[in-house]
N, C-alpha and C positions, 0 to 999 in steps of 0.2 A: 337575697333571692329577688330578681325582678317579678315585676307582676306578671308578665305573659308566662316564666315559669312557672308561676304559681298557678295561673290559670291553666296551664299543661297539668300540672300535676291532678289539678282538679276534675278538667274533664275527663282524664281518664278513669280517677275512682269512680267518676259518675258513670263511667261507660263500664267499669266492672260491675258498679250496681245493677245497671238494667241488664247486663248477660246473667245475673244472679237473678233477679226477677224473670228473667224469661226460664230459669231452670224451676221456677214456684218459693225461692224464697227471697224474704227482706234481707236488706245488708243490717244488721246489726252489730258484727262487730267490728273494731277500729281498724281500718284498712289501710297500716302505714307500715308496714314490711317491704322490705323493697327486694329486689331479683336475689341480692347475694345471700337477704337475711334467711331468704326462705329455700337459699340452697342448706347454707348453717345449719339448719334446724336440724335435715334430715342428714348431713353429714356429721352431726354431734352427734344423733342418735346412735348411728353406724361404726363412729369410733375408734379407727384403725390401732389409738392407743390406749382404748379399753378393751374390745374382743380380740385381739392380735394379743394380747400378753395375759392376759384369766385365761385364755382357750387356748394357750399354747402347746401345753403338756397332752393335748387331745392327739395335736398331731406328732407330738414328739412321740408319745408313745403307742401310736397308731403308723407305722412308714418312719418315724424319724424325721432326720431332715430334708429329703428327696419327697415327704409327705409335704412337709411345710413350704419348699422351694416351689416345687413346682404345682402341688395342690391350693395356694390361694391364687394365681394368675387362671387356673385351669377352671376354678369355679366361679371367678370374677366374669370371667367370658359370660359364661350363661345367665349370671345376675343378670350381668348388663342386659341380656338378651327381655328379662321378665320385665328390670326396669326400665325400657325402651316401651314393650307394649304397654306397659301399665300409663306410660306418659302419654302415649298419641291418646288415650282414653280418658287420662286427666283434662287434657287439650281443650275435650268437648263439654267434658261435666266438670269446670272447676267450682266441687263446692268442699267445706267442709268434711261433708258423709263421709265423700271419697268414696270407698271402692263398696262398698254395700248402696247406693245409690247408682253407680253405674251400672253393677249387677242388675237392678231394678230396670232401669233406663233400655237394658240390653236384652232382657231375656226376651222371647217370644211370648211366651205364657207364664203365669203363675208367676206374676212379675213382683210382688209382695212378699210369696216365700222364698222366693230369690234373695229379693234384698235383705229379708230377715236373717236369712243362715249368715250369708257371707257378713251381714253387721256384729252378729253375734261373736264368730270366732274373731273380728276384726278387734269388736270390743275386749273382751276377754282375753284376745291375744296381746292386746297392747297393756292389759293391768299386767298381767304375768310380764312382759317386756321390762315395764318398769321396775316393777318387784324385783327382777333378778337382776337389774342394772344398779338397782342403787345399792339391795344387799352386795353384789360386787363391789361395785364402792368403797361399800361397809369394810368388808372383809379386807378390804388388798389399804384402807386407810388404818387398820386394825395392825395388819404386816406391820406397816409402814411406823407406825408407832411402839411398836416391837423391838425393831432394827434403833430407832433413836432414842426409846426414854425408857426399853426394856419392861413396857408395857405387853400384859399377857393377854393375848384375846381369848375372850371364851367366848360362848355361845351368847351369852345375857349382854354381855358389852357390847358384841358384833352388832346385835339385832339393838338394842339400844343407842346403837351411833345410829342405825339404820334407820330409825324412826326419824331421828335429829334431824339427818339426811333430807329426807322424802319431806318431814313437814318443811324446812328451809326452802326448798323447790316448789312446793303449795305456796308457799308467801311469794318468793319469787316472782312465781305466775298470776299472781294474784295482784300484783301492782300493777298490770298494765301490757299492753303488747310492746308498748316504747323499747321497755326494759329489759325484755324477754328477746328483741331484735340486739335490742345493744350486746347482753351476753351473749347471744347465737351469736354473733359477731368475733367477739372476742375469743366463743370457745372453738372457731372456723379456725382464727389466727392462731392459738395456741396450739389445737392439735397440727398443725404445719411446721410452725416453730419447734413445737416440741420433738416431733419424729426428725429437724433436722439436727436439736441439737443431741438427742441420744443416737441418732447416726452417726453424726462424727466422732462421738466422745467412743464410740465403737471400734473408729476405726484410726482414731487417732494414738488414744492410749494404753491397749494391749502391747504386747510386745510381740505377739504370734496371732495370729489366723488359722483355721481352718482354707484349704485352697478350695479353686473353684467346683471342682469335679468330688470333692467328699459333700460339699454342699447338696447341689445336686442329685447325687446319685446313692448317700449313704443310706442303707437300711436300719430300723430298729426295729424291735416289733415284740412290745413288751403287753400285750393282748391278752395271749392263750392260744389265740386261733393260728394256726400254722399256714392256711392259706393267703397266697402273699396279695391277690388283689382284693379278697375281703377287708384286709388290714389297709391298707392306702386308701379303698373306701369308706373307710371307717376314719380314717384322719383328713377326708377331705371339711366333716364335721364341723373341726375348729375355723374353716371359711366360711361355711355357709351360718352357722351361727352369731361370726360376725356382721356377714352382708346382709342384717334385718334392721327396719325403721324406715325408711325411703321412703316411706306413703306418709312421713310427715310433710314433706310436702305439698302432698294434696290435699291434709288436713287442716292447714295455717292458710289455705288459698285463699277463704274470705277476707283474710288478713294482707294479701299481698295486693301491690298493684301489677297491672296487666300478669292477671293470672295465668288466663290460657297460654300464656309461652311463656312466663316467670316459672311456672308451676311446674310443667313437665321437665325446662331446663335441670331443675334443681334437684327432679329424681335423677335423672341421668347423670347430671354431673359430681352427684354425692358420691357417685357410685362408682365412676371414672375416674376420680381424683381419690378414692381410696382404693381402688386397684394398683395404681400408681404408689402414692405412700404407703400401703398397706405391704406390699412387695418389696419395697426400700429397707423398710423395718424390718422385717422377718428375715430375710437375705442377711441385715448386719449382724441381726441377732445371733442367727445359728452358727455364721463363719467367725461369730466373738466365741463359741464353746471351744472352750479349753482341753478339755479331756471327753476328746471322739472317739472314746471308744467304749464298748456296750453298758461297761462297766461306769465311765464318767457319765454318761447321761441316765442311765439307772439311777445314780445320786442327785443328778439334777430332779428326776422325777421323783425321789423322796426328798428334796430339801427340808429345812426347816422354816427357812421361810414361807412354806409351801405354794410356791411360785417361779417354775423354774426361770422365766427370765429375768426374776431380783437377782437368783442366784449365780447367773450368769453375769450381771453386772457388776456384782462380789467378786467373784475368780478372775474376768478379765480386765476389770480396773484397776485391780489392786490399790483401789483405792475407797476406802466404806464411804466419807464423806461425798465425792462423786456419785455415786450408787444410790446412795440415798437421795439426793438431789433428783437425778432419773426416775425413781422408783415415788418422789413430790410429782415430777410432770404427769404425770402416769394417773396418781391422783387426782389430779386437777380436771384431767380430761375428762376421767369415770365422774365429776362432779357434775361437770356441765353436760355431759351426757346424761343425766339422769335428770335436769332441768329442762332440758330436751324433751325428753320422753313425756315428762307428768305435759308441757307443752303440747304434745298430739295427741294423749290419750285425752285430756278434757274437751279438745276441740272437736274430737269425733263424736266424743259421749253426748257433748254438748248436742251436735247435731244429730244421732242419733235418737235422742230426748226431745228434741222437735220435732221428730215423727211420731212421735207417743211410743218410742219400743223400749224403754228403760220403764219400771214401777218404778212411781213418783217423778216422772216427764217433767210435769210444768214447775217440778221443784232445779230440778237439772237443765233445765233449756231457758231459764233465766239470764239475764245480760248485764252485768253493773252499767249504770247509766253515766258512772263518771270513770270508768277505766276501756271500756269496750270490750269487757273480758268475762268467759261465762264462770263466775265465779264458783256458785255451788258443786257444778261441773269437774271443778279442779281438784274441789277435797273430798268429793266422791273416790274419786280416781284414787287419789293419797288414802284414803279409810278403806279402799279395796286391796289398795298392794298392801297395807300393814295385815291384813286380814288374811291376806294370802302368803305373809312369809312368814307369818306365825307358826304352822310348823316348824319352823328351820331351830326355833327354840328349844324342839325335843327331839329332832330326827332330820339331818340332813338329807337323807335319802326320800323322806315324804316328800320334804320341802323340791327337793328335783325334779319329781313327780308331778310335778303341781306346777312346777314354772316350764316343763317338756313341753307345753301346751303352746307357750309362745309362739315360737317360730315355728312350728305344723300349722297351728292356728292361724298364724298370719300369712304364712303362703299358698293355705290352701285361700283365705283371703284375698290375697294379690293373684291369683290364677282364674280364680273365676270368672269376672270381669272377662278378661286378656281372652278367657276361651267362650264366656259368648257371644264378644265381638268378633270372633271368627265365625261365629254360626252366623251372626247378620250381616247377611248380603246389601243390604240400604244402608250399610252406616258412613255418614256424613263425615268426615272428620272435622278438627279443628282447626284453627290456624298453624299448632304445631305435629306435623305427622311424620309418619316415614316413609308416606311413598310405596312406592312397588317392591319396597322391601317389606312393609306389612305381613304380611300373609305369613314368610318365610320366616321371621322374629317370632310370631306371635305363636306357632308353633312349635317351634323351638323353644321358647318358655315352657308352654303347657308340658311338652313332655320333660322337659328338666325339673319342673315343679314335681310331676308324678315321680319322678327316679329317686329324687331326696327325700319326698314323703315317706318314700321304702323304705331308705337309707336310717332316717330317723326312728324309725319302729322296730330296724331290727336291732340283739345284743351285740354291744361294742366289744364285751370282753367277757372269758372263759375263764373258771366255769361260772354259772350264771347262779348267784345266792340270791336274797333278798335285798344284800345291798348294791347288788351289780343289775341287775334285773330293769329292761327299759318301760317304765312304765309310763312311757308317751302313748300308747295307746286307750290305755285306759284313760288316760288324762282326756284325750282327745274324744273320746267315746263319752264320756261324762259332761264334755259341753255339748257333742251335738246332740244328748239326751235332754239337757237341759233347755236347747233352744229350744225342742220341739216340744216340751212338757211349757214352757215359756208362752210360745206361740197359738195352742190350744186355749191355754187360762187367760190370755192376755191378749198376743198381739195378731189372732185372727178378726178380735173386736175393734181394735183402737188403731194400730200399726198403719200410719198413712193411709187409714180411713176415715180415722173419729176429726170433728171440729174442735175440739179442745182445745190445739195446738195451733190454730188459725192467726191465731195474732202474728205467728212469725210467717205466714205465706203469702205469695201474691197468686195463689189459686186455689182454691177446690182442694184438701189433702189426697183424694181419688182420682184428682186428677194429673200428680206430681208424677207418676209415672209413666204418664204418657208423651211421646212426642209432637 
C-alpha cells in the first residue's frame, strides 16, 4: 500500500471520528470494517439460508407453495420500503445506538423517553434474535447429526450444543473487529455460494419437477382456519421473520469507514441481495417436492427430520450423502449467522451502556484497549440469550413465547425512527437520502410495520390450546412493562443525563440529544 493510500485511508477515519464527535461521542472502537464487511454483517444476520429453510414449514403449511412463491418477493417489497427509510436516517446519525438514538435525535419532545423505549425493545429484541438464531442452529446441527452419526437430539443436548454455540461466538467477538470483518466476509460468500450450490444440486439431480403454475398457484392449508386470505396471511410469517437484523449495520458503523454511505448501503443492500437469493431458493425448493399433493406435503410437514426442506433434499436427491452435504451448508450459514448477531447485539448494548440505560453502564460500556472491542458488552449479551432460552429446557412453547418478542420488538424498533422523521419538517439529511421519494417510502414502512405488528399477535392455527396459543403479546407487553418500571427506578435519573458516563462523550450527556 503506498503512503498517500494510507493517508486516504487515514483521513477519512479521522473524518468519521469528528462526524462521531459532532454526534457527542468519542471514537473508541477500532474502525477498520470496510463497506462490504458492514453489508456482511447484516446480510449474515438476515440469512436467506437460515430463515428461508427453519421457517419454511410456516409457509408451507399456511397457503403452501403459492404462499412461499409468491409471499417472500411480496414482503421483501415492503422490507425494502422500512429498510430504505431506516437508511436515509442512518445517513445522518451513523452511531452505534442506531435506532434508539435517532428516535432521540428525532422526536419533538420527550426526547429521552423516546430514545428509551425504542432502545429498550431494540435491546431485548436483539438478545431474543440471537437466542433463537443460535438455538436454530442448535436444533437443525442436532438434525444434522441425526441424519450422519444417528445421534438423538433431545432437549439437554440441543440446549447444550446451544451454549457451545453462543459461548464460541462470545470468543469470536471477543478477538477483535479484524476477525469478526474477515468471518462477516466469509459468511457473505458462503451464503452465495451456498444457495447456488443447493440451487443447482436442485435442479440438476431430481429427475421430475413440479412445473411452473403448481409452483405458483398450488394451495395447502393445513391451519384450521378455512378462510383462505387469513391462511396466506399467516404464511406470509415465514418472510417477515426472516427479513430481521438490518440494523446491524448501523450498529458496527463506528466500526466502519465512511459510515454515512457505507452504512445505509449495507441496510439496503442486505436486504436487496436476499430478496434476490432468498426467491432463488424457495422457488427450487418447492419445484424439487416430489409428492404435490395434500397428502406428500402433509408428510413433508411431519418429517422426521423435523424440517421439511432436509426432507425434500432426501426425496429429490435421491441421494442421502448429497442432502446431507446441503443440509452442512445450511449449517454453516446458521453458524455465522449467529456470530453475526452476538456482533450487533453487544455493539448496541455497548452503546446503549454509554448512555447509562443498562444497570451496571460503566461495567458494559467499557472498550478493550488492545482489541477496540466492547468486551463486557459481548458476554452480557451471550449470559442473556442462555438466560433466555432456558426455558426451551422444559417447554418449548414457553421458550416461543419468549423469543415472539424478537421481531415485534425490533420492528416496532425500526419503525419509530422512520415515523418521526416523518413528523420533522427540518430534517436535514445525510449524504446518503432518497430524495423526493422520502415521504412516500417512509410511509409506506410505518403502515407495513403496523400491518405485521397485527399479523404477528394474531392465532396462526385452529383450535387455539395452550400449545398453539400466540403469546407475542404478552411477551411484548412484558417488555414495554418492564422498560417503563426500568425508566422510573433508573433511567429517568441517569439515561443521557448523569456525568458518569462522560469519559466516552465529547458533550454534556443533556446535551446528546439536541441538534
Amino acid at each position: 500500500m503506498s503512503e498517500s493510500t494510507k493517508a486516504k485511508g487515514t483521513q477519512a477515519i479521522d473524518d468519521d471520528a469528528a462526524a462521531l464527535a459532532a454526534l457527542g461521542y468519542k471514537q473508541e472502537l477500532h474502525r477498520g470494517m470496510s463497506g462490504f464487511s458492514n453489508f456482511a454483517v447484516s446480510f449474515s444476520i438476515i440469512s436467506i439460508l437460515a430463515g428461508c429453510i427453519t421457517s419454511y414449514a410456516i409457509a408451507l403449511n399456511s397457503g403452501g407453495p403459492s404462499a412461499i412463491t409468491i409471499g417472500w418477493p411480496l414482503v421483501g417489497v415492503f422490507v425494502l420500503m422500512v429498510a430504505l427509510a431506516m437508511a436515509e436516517v442512518c445517513s445522518k446519525y451513523p452511531t452505534a445506538g442506531g435506532l434508539y438514538f435517532w428516535a432521540g435525535r428525532l422526536a419533538k419532545r420527550n426526547k429521552r423517553q423516546w430514545a428509551w423505549g425504542v432502545g429498550w425493545f431494540n435491546f431485548l429484541g436483539e438478545v431474543a434474535v440471537t437466542a433463537a438464531i443460535d438455538f436454530g442452529a442448535a436444533t437443525t446441527m442436532m438434525a444434522f447429526a441425526n441424519l450422519v452419526w444417528g445421534i438423538e437430539p433431545t432437549k439437554a443436548s440441543t440446549f447444550g450444543l446451544f451454549v457451545v454455540l453462543i459461548v464460541v461466538h462470545g470468543l469470536l467477538n471477543t478477538f477483535g473487529v479484524n476477525i469478526v470483518s474477515l468471518l462477516s466476509n466469509v459468511s457473505a460468500w458462503w451464503h452465495i455460494v451456498g444457495v447456488l450450490v443447493i440451487v443447482g444440486a436442485l435442479w440438476i439431480m431430481p429427475t421430475q419437477h413440479q412445473d411452473v403454475g403448481w409452483t405458483f398457484t398450488h394451495w395447502y392449508n393445513g391451519t384450521g382456519w378455512s378462510f383462505g386470505p387469513y391462511v396466506f396471511l399467516m404464511g406470509l410469517l415465514m418472510a417477515q421473520y426472516t427479513y430481521t437484523g438490518y440494523d446491524a449495520s448501523a450498529h458496527v458503523a463506528e466500526e466502519t469507514k465512511n459510515a454515512s454511505v457505507a452504512a445505509p448501503k449495507g441496510i439496503v443492500m442486505s436486504v436487496v441481495i436476499s430478496i434476490i437469493g432468498g426467491w432463488i431458493l424457495l422457488f427450487s425448493i418447492t419445484a424439487a417436492i416430489q409428492d404435490g399433493s395434500d397428502k406428500g406435503i402433509a408428510g413433508l410437514l411431519g418429517s422426521e427430520t423435523g424440517l421439511p426442506p432436509a426432507q425434500i433434499f432426501l426425496d429429490a436427491l435421491n441421494n442421502p450423502t448429497m442432502a446431507k452435504f446441503l443440509l452442512f451448508i445450511v449449517c454453516g450459514a446458521q453458524f455465522f449467522c449467529g456470530m453475526a448477531s452476538v456482533t450487533a447485539n453487544s455493539r448496541m448494548s455497548y452503546a446503549f451502556s454509554r448512555d447509562n440505560a443498562i444497570p451496571g453502564s460503566r461495567l458494559w460500556a467499557k472498550v478493550n484497549k488492545r482489541t477496540g472491542t466492547p468486551t463486557n458488552s459481548i458476554w452480557l449479551c451471550v449470559v442473556l440469550s442462555i438466560i433466555l432460552t432456558t426455558p426451551a429446557l422444559f417447554n418449548t412453547t414457553a421458550y416461543l413465547a419468549v423469543t415472539s418478542v424478537a421481531v415485534i420488538g425490533l420492528y416496532i424498533a425500526y419503525v419509530t425512527p422512520v415515523f418521526l422523521r416523518r413528523l420533522d419538517k427540518g430534517f436535514t439529511p445525510g449524504p446518503w437520502h432518497l430524495g423526493k421519494w422520502s415521504a412516500i417510502v417512509g410511509w409506506i414502512a410505518v403502515v407495513w410495520v403496523i400491518f405485521i405488528i397485527i399479523l404477528f399477535v394474531l392465532p396462526p392455527v385452529n383450535p387455539i390450546t395452550i400449545d398453539t396459543f400466540n403469546y407475542a403479546p404478552i411477551a411484548v407487553a412484558v417488555v414495554a412493562i418492564l422498560s417503563i418500571v426500568l425508566w422510573y427506578a433508573y433511567g429517568k435519573r441517569d439515561f443521557m443525563a448523569s456525568s458518569a458516563e462522560a469519559e466516552h462523550l465529547t458533550m454534556a450527556p443533556d446535551k446528546l440529544l439536541e441538534e
